[in-house]
C-alpha positions as CSV (number, residue, x, y, z in Angstrom):
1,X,-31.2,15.2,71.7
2,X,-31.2,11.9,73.4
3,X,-28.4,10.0,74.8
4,X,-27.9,6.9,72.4
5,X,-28.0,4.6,76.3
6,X,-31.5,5.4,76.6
7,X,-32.3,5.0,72.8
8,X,-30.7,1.9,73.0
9,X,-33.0,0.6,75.8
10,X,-36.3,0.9,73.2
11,X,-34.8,-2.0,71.2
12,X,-33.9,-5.8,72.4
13,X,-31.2,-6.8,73.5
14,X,-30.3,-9.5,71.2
15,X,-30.7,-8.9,67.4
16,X,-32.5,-12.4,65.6
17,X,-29.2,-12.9,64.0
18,X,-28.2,-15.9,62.1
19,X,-25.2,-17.3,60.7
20,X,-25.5,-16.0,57.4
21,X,-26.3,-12.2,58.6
22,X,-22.8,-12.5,60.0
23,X,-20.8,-13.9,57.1
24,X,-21.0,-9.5,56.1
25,X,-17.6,-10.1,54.3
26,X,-19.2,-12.3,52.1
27,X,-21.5,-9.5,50.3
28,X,-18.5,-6.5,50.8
29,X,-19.1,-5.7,46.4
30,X,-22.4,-6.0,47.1
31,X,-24.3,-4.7,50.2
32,X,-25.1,-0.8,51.2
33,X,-26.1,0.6,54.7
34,X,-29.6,1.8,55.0
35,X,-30.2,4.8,55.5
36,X,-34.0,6.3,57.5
37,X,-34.5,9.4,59.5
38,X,-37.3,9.6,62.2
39,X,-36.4,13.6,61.8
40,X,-39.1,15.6,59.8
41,X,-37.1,15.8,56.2
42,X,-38.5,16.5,52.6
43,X,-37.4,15.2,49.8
44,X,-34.4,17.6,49.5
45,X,-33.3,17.0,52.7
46,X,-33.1,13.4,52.4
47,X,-31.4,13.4,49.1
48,X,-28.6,16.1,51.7
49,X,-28.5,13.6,53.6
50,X,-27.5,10.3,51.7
51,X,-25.1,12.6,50.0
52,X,-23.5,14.0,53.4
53,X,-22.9,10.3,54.5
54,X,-21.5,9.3,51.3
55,X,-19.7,12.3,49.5
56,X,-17.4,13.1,52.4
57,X,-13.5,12.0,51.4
58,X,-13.7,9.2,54.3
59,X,-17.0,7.6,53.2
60,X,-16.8,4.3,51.1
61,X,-19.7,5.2,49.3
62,X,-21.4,2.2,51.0
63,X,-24.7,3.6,52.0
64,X,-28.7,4.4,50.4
65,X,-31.6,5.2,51.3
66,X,-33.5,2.5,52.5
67,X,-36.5,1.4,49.9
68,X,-38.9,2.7,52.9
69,X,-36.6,5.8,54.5
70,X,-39.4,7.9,56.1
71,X,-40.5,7.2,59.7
72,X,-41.0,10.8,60.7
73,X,-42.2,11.2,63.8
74,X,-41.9,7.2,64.7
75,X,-39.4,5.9,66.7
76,X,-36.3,3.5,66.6
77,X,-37.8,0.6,67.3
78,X,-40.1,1.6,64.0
79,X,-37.0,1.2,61.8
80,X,-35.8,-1.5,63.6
81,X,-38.6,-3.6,63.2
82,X,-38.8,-2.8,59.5
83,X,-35.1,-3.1,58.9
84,X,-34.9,-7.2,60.9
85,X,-37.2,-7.9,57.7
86,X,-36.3,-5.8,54.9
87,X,-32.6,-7.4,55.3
88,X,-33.8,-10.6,54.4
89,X,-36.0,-9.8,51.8
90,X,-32.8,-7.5,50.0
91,X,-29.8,-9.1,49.7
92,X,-28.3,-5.3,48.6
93,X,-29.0,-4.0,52.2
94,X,-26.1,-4.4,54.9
95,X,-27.7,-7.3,57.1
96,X,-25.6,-6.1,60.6
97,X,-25.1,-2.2,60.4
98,X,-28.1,1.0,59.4
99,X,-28.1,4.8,59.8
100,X,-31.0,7.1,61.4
101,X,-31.0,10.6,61.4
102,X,-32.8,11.7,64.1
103,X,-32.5,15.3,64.1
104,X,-33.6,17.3,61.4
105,X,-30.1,19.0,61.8
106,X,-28.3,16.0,61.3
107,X,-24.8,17.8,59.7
108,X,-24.7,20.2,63.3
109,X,-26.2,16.9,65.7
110,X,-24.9,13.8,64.1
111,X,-27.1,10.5,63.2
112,X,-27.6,7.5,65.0
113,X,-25.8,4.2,63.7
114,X,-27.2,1.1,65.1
115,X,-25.4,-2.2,65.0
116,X,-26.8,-5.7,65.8
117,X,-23.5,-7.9,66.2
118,X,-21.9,-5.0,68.8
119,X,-19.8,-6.7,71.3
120,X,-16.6,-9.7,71.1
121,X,-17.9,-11.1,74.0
122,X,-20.9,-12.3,73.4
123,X,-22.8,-12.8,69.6
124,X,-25.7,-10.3,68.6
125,X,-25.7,-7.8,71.0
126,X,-27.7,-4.5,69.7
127,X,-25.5,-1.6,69.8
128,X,-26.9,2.1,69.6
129,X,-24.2,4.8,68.6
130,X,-24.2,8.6,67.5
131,X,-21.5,9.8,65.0
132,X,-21.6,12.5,62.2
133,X,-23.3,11.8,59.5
134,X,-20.2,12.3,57.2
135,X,-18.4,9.2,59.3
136,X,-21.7,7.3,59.2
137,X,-20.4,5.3,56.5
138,X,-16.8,4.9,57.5
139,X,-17.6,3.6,60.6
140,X,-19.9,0.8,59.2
141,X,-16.9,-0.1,56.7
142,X,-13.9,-0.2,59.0
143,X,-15.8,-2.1,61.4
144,X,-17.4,-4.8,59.2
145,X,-13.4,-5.2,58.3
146,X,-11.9,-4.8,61.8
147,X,-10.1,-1.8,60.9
148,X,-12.1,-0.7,63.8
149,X,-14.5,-1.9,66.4
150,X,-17.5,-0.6,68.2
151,X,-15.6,0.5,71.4
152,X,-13.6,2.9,69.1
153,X,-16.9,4.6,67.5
154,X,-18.4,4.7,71.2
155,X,-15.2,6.3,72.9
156,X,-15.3,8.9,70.5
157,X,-19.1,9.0,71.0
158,X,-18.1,10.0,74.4
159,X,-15.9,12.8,73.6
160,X,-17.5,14.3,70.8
161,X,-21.5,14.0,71.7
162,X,-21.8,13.9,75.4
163,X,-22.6,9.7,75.4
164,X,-22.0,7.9,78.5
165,X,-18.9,6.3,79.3
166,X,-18.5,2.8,77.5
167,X,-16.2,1.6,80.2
168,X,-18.7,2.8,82.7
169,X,-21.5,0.4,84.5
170,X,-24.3,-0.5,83.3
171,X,-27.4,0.8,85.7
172,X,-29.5,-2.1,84.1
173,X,-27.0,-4.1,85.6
174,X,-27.1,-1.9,88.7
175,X,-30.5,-1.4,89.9
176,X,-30.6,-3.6,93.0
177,X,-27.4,-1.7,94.4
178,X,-27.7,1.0,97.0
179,X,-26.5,4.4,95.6
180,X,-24.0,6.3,97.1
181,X,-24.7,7.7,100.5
182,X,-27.8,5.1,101.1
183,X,-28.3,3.4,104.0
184,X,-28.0,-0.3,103.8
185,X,-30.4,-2.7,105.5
186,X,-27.3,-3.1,108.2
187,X,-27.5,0.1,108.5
188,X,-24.3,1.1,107.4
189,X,-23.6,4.0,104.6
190,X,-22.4,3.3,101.2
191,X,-19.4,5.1,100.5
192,X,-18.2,6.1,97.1
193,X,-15.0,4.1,95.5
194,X,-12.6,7.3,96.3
195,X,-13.5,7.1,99.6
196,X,-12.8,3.6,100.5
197,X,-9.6,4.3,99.0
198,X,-8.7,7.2,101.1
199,X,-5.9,6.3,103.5
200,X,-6.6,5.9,107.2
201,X,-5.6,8.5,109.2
202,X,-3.2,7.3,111.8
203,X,-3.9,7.4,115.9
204,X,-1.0,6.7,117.8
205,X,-1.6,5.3,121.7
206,X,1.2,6.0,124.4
207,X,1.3,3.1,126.6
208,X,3.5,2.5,129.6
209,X,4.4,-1.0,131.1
210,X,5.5,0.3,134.4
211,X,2.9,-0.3,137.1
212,X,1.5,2.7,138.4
213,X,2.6,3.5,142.4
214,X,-0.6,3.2,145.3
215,X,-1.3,5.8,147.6
């Protein structure tokens, strides 16, 4: 099972968002998250699996399958491509917010959520996520509401699937730094954060102002 981070690198950046994809409160009666799987599933399967994410007491009852829900064996960037156009051509389908099941396992390994307005600093950043598939749909709700936000669904990412640390760096970000225990090109060694943080140990110097006697 792959960490959502590197999933998340297969897609861009920056969703083609505009302002009307945004305005989600405006189609709350009226819009449903997709729902695809890249996992091998048959029919029953998929019908278990639109009913996991929407049967379970905290769903909404806010997701379908998607009119096209079968990219078996294809990957994210598949379903995203697919979903960037289907969104306009069906007002019924959730413009910001759709669910993947990845694993043909998907009540034991979860599903991946994928949301294309992630962050409050900066507008229509793609985020990649993993949650069960019975919160699948509660997650797309409480956040299209603010009941919750995407930090919440990646900190419990974090704790319940193995995903990386959402507070933690970026290494996209990082790449040009010298790791840990690399010489720079001053030739000094890169020391981790606990270690510049370690206090000094303390030399004391005994000195003596008295000039010393000649022979």
């Amino acid at each position: 099972m792959s960490f959502t981070k590197d999933i998340a690198k297969t897609l861009p950046k920056k969703a083609p968002n505009a302002e009307h994809h945004r305005a989600t409160l405006d189609g709350l009666s009226r819009t449903k998250f997709a729902i695809f799987h890249t996992a091998a599933l048959n029919v029953s399967a998929r019908q278990q699996l639109e009913e996991s994410i929407n049967t379970d007491e905290t769903s909404t009852g806010s997701s379908k399958l998607a009119p096209q829900p079968d990219f078996s064996g294809r990957s994210l960037r598949d379903v995203y491509d697919y979903f960037i156009h289907l969104r306009d051509q069906d007002d019924t389908i959730h413009p910001l917010y759709f669910i993947v099941a990845d694993q043909e396992d998907f009540s034991r390994n979860g599903v991946v959520v994928v949301l294309l307005n992630s962050s409050q600093d900066e507008e229509d950043i793609v985020g990649v996520g993993r949650c069960s598939s019975v919160e699948a749909d509660s997650w797309g709700a409480n956040i299209d509401i603010g009941n919750q936000d995407w930090l919440d669904l990646k900190e419990k990412e974090a704790v319940e699937w193995g995903g990386d640390d959402p507070y933690g760096n970026d290494d996209d970000n990082d790449g040009d730094k010298p790791g840990v225990g690399a010489t720079t090109s001053q030739g000094t060694t890169v020391q981790s954060p606990t270690t510049l943080t370690e206090p000094r140990k303390k030399v004391y110097g005994w000195y003596s102002l008295v000039e010393r006697g000649t022979s």
